[in-house]
C-alpha positions in Angstrom: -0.1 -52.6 -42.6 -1.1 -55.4 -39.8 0.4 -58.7 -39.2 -1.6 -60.8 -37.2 -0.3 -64.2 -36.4 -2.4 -67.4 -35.3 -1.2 -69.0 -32.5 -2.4 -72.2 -30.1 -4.3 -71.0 -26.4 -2.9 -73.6 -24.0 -4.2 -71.6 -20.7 -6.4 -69.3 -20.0 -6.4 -67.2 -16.8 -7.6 -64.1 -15.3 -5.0 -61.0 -14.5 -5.8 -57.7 -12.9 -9.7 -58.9 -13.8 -8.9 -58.8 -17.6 -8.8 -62.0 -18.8 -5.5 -63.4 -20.2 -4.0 -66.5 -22.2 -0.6 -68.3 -22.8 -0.8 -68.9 -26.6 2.1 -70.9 -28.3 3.2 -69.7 -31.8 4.9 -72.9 -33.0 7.2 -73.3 -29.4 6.9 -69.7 -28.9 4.5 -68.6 -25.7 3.6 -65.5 -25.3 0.9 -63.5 -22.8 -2.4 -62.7 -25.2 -5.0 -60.7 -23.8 -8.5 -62.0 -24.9 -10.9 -59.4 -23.4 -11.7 -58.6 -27.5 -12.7 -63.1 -28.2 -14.0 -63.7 -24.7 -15.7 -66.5 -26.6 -12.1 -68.3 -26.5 -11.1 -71.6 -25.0 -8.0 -73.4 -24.3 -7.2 -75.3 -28.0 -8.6 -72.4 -29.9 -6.6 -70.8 -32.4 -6.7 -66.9 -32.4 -5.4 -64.0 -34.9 -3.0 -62.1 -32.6 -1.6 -58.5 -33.2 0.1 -56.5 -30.5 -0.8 -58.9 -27.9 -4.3 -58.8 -28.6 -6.1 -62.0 -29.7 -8.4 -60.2 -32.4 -10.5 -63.2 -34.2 -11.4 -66.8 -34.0 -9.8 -69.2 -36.4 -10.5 -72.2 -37.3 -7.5 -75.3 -36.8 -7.1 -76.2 -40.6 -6.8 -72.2 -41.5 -4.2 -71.6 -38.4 -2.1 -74.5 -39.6 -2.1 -73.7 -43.5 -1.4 -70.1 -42.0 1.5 -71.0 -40.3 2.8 -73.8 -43.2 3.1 -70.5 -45.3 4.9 -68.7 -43.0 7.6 -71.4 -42.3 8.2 -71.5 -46.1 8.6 -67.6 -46.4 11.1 -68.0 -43.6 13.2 -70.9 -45.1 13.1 -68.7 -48.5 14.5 -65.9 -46.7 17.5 -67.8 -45.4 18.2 -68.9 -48.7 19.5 -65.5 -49.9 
């Protein structure tokens, strides 16, 4: 099974000429490369899995998206 997990791209930039972004999961930033959504900008939301950016998403999805995960975490510190 896959996980892929939206995150925020708040900069963009080129590394050994394959193009790179700083995406922020909720405070987290991680390195993202975007060579497979070259159509991405800074403020985009993007699907990530294994530090791939693999789709486009839109804001209101990405948010609801990562609502849901915040609740599954606050149930799992409840056991």
């Amino acid at each position: 099974m896959c996980l892929g997990i939206p995150g925020k791209i708040i900069k963009i930039y080129e590394e050994n000429s394959i193009k790179m972004s700083d995406v922020d999961f909720n405070g987290v930033t991680l390195r993202v490369c975007l060579e497979t959504t070259p159509q991405a900008e800074v403020g985009d939301y993007v699907i990530v899995h294994a530090g791939f950016a693999i789709n486009l998403l839109e804001e209101s999805e990405a948010l609801q998206t990562l609502a849901m995960l915040d609740e599954i975490n606050k149930l799992g510190e409840q056991e």
